[in-house]
C-alpha positions as CSV (number, residue, x, y, z in Angstrom):
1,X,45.4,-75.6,-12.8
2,X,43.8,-75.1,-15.9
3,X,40.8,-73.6,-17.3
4,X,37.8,-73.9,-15.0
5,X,35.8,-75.7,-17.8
6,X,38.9,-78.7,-18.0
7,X,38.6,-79.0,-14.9
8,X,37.4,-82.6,-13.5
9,X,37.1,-83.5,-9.9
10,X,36.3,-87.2,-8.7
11,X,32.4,-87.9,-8.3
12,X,32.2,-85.2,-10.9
13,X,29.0,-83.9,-13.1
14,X,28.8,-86.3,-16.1
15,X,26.0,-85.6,-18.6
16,X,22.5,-87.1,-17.6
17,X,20.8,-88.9,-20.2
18,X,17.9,-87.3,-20.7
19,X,15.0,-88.0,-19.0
20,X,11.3,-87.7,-19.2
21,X,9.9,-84.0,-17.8
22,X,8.1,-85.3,-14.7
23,X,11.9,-86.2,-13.6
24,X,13.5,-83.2,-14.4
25,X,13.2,-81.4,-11.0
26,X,14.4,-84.4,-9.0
27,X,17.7,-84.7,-11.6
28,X,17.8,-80.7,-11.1
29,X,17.9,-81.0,-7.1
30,X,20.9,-83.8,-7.6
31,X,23.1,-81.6,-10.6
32,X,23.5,-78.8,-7.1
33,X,26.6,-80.7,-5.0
34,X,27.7,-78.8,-1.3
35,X,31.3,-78.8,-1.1
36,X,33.8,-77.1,1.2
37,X,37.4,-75.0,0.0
38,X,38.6,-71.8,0.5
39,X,38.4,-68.5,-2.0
40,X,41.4,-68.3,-4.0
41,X,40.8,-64.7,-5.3
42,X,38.0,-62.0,-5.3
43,X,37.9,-59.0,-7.6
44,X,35.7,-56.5,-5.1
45,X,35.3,-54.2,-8.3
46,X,34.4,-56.5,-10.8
47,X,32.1,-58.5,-8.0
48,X,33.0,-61.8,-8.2
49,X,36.1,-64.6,-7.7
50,X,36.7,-68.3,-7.3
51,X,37.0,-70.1,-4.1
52,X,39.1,-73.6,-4.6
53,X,37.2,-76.9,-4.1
54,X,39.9,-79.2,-1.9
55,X,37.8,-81.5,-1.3
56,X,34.7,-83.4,-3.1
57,X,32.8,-85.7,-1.1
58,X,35.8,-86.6,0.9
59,X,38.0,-87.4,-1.7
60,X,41.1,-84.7,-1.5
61,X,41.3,-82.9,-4.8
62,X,45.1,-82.2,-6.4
63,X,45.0,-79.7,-7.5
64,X,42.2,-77.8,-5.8
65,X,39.6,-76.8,-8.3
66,X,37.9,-73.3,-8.9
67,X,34.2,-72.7,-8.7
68,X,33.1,-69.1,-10.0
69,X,31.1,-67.1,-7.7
70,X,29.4,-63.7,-8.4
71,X,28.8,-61.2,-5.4
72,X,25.3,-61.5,-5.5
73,X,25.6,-65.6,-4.5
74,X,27.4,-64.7,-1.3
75,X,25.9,-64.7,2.0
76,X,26.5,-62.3,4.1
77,X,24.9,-58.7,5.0
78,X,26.2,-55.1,3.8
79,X,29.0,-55.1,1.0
80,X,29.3,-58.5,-0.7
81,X,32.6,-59.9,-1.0
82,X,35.5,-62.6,-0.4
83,X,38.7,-62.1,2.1
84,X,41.3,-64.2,0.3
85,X,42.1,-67.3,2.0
86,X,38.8,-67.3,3.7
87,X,36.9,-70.5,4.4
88,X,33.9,-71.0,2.9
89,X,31.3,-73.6,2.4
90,X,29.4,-73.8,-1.5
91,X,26.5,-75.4,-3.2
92,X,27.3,-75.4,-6.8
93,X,26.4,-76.5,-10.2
94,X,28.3,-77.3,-13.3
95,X,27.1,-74.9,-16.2
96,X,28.5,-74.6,-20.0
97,X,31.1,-72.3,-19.0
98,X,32.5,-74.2,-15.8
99,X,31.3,-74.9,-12.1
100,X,29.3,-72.1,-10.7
101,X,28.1,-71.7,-6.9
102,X,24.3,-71.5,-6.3
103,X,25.3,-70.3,-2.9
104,X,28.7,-69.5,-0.4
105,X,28.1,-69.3,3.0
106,X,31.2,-69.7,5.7
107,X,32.0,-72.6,7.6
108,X,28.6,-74.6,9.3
109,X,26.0,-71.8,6.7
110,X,27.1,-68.3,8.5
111,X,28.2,-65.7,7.0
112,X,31.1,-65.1,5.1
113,X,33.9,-62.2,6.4
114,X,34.4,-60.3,3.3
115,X,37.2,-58.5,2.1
116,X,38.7,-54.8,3.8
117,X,38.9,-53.4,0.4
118,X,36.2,-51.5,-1.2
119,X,35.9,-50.2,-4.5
120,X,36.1,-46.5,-5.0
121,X,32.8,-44.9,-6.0
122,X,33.1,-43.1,-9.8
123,X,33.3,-39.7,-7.8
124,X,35.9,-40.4,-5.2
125,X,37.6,-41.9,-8.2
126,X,38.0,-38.2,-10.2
127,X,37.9,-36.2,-7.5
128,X,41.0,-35.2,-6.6
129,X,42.2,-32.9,-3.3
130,X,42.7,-29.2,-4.1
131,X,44.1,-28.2,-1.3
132,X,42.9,-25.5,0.8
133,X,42.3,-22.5,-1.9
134,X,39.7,-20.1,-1.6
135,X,38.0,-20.6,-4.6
136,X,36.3,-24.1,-3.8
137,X,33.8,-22.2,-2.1
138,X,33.3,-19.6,-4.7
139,X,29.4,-19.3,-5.7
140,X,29.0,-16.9,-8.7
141,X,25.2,-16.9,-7.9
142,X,26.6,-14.9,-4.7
143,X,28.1,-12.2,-7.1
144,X,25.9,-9.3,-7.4
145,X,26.7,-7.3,-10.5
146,X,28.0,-4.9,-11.6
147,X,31.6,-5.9,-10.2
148,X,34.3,-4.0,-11.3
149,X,37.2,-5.4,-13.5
150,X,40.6,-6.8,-11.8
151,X,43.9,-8.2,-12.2
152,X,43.7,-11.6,-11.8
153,X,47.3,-11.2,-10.5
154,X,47.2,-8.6,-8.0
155,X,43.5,-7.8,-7.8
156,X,44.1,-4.1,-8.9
157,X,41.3,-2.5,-10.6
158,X,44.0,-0.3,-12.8
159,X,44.8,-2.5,-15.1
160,X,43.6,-6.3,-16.6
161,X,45.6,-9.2,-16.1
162,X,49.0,-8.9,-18.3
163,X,51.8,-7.2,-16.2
164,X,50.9,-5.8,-12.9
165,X,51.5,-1.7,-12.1
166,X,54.6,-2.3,-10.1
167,X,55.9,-4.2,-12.8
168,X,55.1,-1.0,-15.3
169,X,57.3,1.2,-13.1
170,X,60.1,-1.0,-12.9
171,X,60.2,-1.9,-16.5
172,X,60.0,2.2,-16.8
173,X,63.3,2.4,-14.5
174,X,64.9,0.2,-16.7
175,X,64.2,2.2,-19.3
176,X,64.7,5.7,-18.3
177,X,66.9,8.3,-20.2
178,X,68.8,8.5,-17.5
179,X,69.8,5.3,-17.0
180,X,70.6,4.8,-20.5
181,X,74.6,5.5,-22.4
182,X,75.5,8.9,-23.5
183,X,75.8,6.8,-26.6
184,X,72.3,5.8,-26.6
185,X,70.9,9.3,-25.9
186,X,72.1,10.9,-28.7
């Protein structure tokens, strides 16, 4: 298909010869052409797409060409966007960088569907699910002080993190005398 700047279509924009001021306006109202086509592709993050021109005043374009449209150029309520495949109507212009819609409106000026999708906001983005752990509701503010040091482990108030108490006595059970060789006694 080509860059959007190649692209030609039949009755096309040609450059005006330029003309004295009191006729610019009237050569500004004929540079905006209406045509019909259907959006190609619509980036709902970005906020904007190309619908495809098939038609140009009822000549059949092959292949279709792309007119670039930003969100805020659709017409329609709510969240701005294009449902791919979706018919639309456009007034456009041709610009340095390529055709351009002016406006996009569905089929006979309503408005347009719009995509499903929705981009995710910056928060819902990062924020992941943490399950249901009791510490998402934990205020610090709430704590009045002093509070006494615990395990993080075990929550005793015998010892600081490290190894637990229970873990002490079986590590001391292990290492009894008693259960030691004669060998090792001596």
């Amino acid at each position: 298909m080509g860059s959007v700047s190649n692209q030609q279509f039949a009755g096309g924009c040609t450059k005006a010869v330029e003309k004295a001021p009191e006729e610019a306006p009237v050569d500004a109202a004929r540079a905006l052409l209406h045509d019909a086509g259907f959006s190609k592709w619509f980036n709902v993050r970005m906020g904007f797409g190309f619908p495809s021109m098939t038609a140009h005043a009822g000549v059949a374009l092959d292949p279709p060409v792309d007119v670039f449209v930003h969100q805020s150029k659709l017409h329609m309520e709510g969240f701005r966007s294009l449902k791919e495949g979706e018919a639309v109507e456009f007034t456009f212009k041709k610009s340095a960088k390529g055709l351009e819609s002016i406006r996009v409106t569905g089929p006979g000026g309503v408005f347009c569907i719009g995509s499903e999708r929705r981009p995710k906001g910056k928060n819902m983005q990062k924020r992941r699910s943490k399950g249901d752990r009791s510490y998402n509701y934990h205020h610090a503010k709430e704590c009045k002080p002093p509070q006494p040091k615990k395990c993080h482990f075990c929550q005793s108030i015998n010892h600081m993190v490290g190894k637990p108490a229970y873990f002490w006595e079986e590590e001391e059970e292990i290492h009894s005398p008693a259960l030691l060789p004669a060998e090792a006694q001596n």
